[in-house]
C-alpha positions in Angstrom: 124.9 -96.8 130.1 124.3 -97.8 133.9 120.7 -99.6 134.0 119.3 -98.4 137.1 118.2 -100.7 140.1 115.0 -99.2 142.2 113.8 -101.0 145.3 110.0 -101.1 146.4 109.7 -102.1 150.4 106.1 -102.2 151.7 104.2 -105.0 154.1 101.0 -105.3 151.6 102.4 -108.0 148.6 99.5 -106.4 146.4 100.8 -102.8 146.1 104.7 -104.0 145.1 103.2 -106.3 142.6 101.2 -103.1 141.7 104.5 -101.1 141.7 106.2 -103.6 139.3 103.5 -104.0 137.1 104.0 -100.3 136.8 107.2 -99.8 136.0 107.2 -103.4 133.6 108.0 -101.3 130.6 110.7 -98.9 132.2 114.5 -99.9 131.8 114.6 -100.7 135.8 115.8 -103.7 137.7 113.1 -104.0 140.0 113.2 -105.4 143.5 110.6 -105.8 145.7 110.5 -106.9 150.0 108.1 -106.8 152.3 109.8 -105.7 155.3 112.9 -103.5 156.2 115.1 -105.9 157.3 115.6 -107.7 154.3 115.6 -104.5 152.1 118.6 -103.6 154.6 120.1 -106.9 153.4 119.4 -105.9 149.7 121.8 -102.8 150.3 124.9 -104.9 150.8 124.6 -107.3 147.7 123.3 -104.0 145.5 124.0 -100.6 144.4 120.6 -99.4 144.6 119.5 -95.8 142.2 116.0 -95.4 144.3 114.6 -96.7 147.4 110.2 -96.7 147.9 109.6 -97.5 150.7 105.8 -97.6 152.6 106.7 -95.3 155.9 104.0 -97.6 158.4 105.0 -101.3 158.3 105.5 -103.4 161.3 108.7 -103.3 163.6 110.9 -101.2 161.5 108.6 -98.5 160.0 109.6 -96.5 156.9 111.9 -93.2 158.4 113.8 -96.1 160.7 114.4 -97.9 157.7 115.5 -95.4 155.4 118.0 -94.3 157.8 119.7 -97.4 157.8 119.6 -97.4 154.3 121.2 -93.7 154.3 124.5 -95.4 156.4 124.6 -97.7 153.9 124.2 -96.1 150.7 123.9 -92.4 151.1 123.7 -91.3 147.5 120.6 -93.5 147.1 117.4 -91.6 146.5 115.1 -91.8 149.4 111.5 -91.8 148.9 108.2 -92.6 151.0 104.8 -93.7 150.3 102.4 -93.4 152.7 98.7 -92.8 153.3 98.8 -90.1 155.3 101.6 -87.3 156.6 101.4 -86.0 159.3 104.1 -82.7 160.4 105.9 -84.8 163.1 106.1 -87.7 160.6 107.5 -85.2 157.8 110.6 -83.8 160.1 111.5 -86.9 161.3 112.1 -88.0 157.7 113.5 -85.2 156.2 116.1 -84.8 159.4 116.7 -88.9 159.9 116.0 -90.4 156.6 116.6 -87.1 154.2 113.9 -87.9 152.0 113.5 -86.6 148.8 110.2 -87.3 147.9 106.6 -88.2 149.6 104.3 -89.8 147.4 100.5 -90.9 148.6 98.7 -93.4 148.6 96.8 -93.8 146.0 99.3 -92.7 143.4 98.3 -91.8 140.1 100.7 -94.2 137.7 101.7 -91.8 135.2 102.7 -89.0 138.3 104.7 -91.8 140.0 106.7 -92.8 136.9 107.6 -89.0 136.3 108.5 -88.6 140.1 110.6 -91.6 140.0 112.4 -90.4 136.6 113.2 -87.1 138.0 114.8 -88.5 140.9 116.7 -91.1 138.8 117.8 -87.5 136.8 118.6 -86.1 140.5 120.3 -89.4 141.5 122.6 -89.3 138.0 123.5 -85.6 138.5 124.5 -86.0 141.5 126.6 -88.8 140.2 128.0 -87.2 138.0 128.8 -84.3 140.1 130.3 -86.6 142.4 132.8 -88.6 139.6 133.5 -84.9 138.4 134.4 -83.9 142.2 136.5 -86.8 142.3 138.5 -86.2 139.2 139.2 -83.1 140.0 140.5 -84.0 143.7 142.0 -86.3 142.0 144.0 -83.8 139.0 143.7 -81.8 142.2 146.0 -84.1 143.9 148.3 -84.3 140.3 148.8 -81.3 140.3 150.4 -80.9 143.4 152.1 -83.5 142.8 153.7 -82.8 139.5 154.0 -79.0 141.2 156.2 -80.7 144.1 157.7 -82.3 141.4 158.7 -79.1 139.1 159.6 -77.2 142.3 162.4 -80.0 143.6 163.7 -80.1 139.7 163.5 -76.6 139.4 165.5 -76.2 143.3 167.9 -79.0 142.4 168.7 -77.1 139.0 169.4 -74.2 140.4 171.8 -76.0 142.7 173.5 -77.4 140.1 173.2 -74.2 138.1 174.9 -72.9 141.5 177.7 -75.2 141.7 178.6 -74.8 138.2 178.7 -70.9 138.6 180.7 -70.9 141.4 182.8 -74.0 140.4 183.2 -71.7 137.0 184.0 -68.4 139.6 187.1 -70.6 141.0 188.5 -71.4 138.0 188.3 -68.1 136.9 190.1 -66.3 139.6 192.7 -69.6 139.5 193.2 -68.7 135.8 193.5 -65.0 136.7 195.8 -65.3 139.8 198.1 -67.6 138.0 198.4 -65.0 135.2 200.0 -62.5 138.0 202.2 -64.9 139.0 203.9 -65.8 135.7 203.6 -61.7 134.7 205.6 -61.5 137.5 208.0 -63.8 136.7 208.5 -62.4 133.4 209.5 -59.2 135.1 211.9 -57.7 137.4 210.6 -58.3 140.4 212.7 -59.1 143.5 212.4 -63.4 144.8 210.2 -62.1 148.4 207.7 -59.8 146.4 207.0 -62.7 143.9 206.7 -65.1 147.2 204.1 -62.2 148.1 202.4 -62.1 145.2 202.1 -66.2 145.1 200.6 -66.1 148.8 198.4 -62.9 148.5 196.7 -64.9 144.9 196.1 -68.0 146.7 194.3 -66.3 149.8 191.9 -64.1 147.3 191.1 -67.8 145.7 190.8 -69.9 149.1 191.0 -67.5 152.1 192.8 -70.4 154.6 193.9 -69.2 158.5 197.1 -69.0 157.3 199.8 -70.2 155.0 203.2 -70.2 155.1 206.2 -70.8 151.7 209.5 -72.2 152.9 212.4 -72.6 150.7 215.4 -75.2 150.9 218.3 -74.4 152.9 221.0 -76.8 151.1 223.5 -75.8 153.5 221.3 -76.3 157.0 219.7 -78.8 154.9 215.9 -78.0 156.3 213.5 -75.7 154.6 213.0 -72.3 156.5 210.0 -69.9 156.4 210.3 -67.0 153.4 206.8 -65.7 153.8 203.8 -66.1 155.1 200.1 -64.3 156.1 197.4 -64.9 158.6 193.7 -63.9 157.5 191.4 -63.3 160.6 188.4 -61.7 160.8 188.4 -61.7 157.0 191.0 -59.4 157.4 194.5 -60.5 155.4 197.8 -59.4 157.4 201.2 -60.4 156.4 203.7 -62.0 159.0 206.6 -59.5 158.7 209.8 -60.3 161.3 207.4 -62.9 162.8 207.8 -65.1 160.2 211.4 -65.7 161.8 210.3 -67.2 164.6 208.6 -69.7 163.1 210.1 -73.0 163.4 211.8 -74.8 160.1 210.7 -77.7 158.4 213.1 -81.0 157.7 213.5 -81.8 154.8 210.8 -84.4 153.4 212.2 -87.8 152.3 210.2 -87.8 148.4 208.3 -91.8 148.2 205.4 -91.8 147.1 204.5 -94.7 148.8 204.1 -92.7 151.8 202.8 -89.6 150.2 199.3 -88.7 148.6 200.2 -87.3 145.0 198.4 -84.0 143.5 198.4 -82.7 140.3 202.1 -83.3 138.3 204.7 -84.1 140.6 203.3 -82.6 144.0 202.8 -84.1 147.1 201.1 -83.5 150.6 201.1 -84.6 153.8 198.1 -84.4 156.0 199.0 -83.4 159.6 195.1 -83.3 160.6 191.6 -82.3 158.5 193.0 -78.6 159.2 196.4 -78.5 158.1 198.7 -79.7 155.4 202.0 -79.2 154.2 202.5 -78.9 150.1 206.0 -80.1 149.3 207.3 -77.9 146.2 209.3 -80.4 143.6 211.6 -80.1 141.0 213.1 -83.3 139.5 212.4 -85.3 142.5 214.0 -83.1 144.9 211.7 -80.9 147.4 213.0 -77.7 147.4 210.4 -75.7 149.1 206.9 -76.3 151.0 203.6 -74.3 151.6 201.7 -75.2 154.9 198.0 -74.3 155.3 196.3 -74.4 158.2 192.3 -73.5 158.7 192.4 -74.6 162.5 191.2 -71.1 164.1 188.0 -71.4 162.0 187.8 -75.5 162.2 187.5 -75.5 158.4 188.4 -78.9 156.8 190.8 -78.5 154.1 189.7 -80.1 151.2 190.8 -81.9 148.1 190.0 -79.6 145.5 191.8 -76.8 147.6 194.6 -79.0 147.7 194.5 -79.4 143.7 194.7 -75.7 143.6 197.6 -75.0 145.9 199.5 -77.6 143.8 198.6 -75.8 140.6 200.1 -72.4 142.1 203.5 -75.1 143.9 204.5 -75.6 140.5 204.9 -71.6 140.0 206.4 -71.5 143.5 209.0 -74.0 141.7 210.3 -71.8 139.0 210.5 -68.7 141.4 212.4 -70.6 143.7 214.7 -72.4 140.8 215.4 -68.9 139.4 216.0 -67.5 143.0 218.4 -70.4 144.0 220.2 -69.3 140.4 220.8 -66.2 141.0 222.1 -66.6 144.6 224.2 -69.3 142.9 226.0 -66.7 140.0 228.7 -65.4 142.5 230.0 -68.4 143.2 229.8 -69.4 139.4 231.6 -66.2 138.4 234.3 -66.7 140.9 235.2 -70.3 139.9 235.1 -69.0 136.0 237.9 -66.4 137.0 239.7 -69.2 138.5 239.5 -71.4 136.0 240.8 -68.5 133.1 243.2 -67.5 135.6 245.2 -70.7 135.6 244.8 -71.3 131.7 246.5 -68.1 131.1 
C-alpha cells in the first residue's frame, strides 16, 4: 500500500515541530518548510498526498502558494491553517488555491488528525477514481481498437466471401454455357446456329463490345468472318449481312515463341489492352479465330477472360472440324465412285 507523504509549510519552526510531533505515531512521511518557496521545490522531487500550509507568512503567503502548488500537483489536497478568516481571504482560496479544508489556529490534535485522515480518504478516492477513469479510457480506447479491428476483418471477409461467390457465379455459368454447346453438338443443328450458340454463351458469361468467329478458308488461304455480335447499351444484337464486310484475317503463322499460350493448345495475340484475337487449333494448324474487342467501353481485357474464351475455342474446334467434314463428303463420295468405277 502507498505510504502517504503530507507537507506542513508555516514561518513559526515551533508549530511544524508541533505538527510533527502530532502526527509521530501516524503512517506519514512528514515534511516540514518554513517558507513557500522551498515547499514549491518540494513538489518537484515529491508526490505529495496533503499540503498544510499557514495562509499569512512573508512574501509568498499561503492562497499564493497553494496555487503554485495546484500547477504542480493538482490532485494534492490543499489545506490552510490560519488564525483568522476572513470572507475575502476564504474566496480567494477556494477560487485560486481550491482549498479543501481551513483549519484554526489553535487546533485541537485529535480534530486535526481526523481532518487530515479524511482528506487522505478524499485524496485516495479520488485516486482511485482517477486510475479507474484511466482504465477505462484506456479499455475505452481497446475497444475501439479491437472494434476497428473486427470491422476491417469482418469487411475484408466479406470481400473475399465476395470474390469467391462471384468467382463461383462464373464458373457456373462457364460450366452451364459449355453444356449448350456440346448439347448442340450432339444434335442436328446446322454449323452457323452452333457458331450462334458459341458466341451468344460467351457474351452471357463476359459481355465484351463485340466478338467475332472466323473460320479457315484453305482455298483463299485466310480465315473469313462466320459470325459475330455487338453488345451496346447492354443490349446484344447480332451482325447479320454486316458481318461480310468485315475484313478477313491471314492466316497466323503457329510459334509459340511469338505467341502467349492459354489453356491446352490455344494462343492469343494482343493487339492493345482492348482487343485480342484467339487463334482456334487443331493439331497445330489454326483453323479458325475469335476477336474480342472492349474498345467502345475502354474495358481492359483480361487474363481470366482470356482463359475462358480458350475453354469455349476448343468447342469452336470440333464445330469447325465437323463442319470442314461435312463440306469435305462430296468431294469424298465423288473420288470413291471414281475409284469403283475403274476397278470394275
Amino acid at each position: 500500500m502507498k505510504k502517504h507523504k503530507l507537507l506542513f509549510v508555516d514561518d513559526e519552526e515551533n508549530i511544524l515541530r508541533s505538527l510533527k510531533r502530532l502526527f509521530v505515531d501516524e503512517e506519514y512521511d512528514v515534511y516540514t518548510v518554513t517558507n513557500g518557496f522551498d515547499a514549491v521545490k518540494l513538489l518537484d522531487k515529491h508526490e505529495f498526498s496533503l499540503i498544510l500550509s499557514d495562509y499569512r507568512m512573508p512574501i509568498l503567503n499561503g492562497v499564493e502558494f497553494l496555487k503554485l502548488a495546484k500547477e504542480k500537483s493538482p490532485e494534492t489536497i490543499r489545506m490552510i491553517l490560519t488564525g483568522f478568516a476572513d470572507i475575502e481571504m476564504v474566496i480567494s482560496a477556494i477560487n485560486e488555491g481550491q482549498v479543501y479544508k481551513f483549519i484554526e489556529k489553535p487546533w485541537e490534535g485529535d480534530n486535526l488528525k481526523v481532518q487530515v485522515r479524511r482528506a487522505i480518504e478524499h485524496y485516495e478516492l479520488t485516486d482511485e477514481r482517477n486510475e479507474l477513469l484511466e482504465t477505462v479510457k484506456w479499455q475505452n480506447e481497446e475497444l475501439k481498437s479491437w472494434n476497428k479491428t473486427l470491422e476491417n476483418r469482418v469487411e475484408e471477409k466479406n470481400k473475399e466471401l465476395k470474390l469467391a461467390y462471384e468467382k463461383l457465379k462464373l464458373i457456373v455459368k462457364e460450366l452451364k454455357g459449355r453444356d449448350k454447346v456440346l448439347q448442340s453438338l450432339l444434335t442436328i443443328h446446322s454449323f452457323d446456329e452452333t457458331l450462334d450458340l458459341i458466341l451468344n454463351v460467351i457474351l452471357d458469361i463476359i459481355p465484351f463490345d463485340r466478338i467475332i468467329i472466323y473460320v479457315l478458308d484453305k482455298e483463299k488461304e485466310l480465315m473469313y468472318p462466320k459470325a459475330g455480335y455487338l453488345i451496346k447499351d447492354t443490349k446484344k444484337s447480332k451482325i447479320g449481312k454486316e458481318i461480310k464486310k468485315i475484313s478477313s484475317l491471314p492466316i497466323p503463322k503457329l510459334k509459340p515463341e511469338n505467341k502467349s499460350i492459354l489453356a491446352g493448345t490455344s494462343f492469343y495475340d494482343k493487339i492493345s489492352e482492348y482487343l485480342y484475337i484467339i487463334s482456334i487449333v487443331k493439331d497445330d494448324i489454326c483453323i479458325g479465330a475469335v476477336t474480342v474487342d472492349n474498345s467502345a467501353t475502354g474495358r481492359p481485357i483480361g487474363y481470366k477472360e482470356l482463359d475462358i474464351l480458350a475453354g469455349f475455342s476448343s468447342l469452336a474446334v470440333l464445330a469447325i472440324n465437323d463442319y470442314f467434314i461435312s463440306t469435305a463428303l462430296p468431294d469424298w463420295q465423288d473420288k470413291i465412285d471414281e475409284v469403283l468405277k475403274k476397278l470394275k
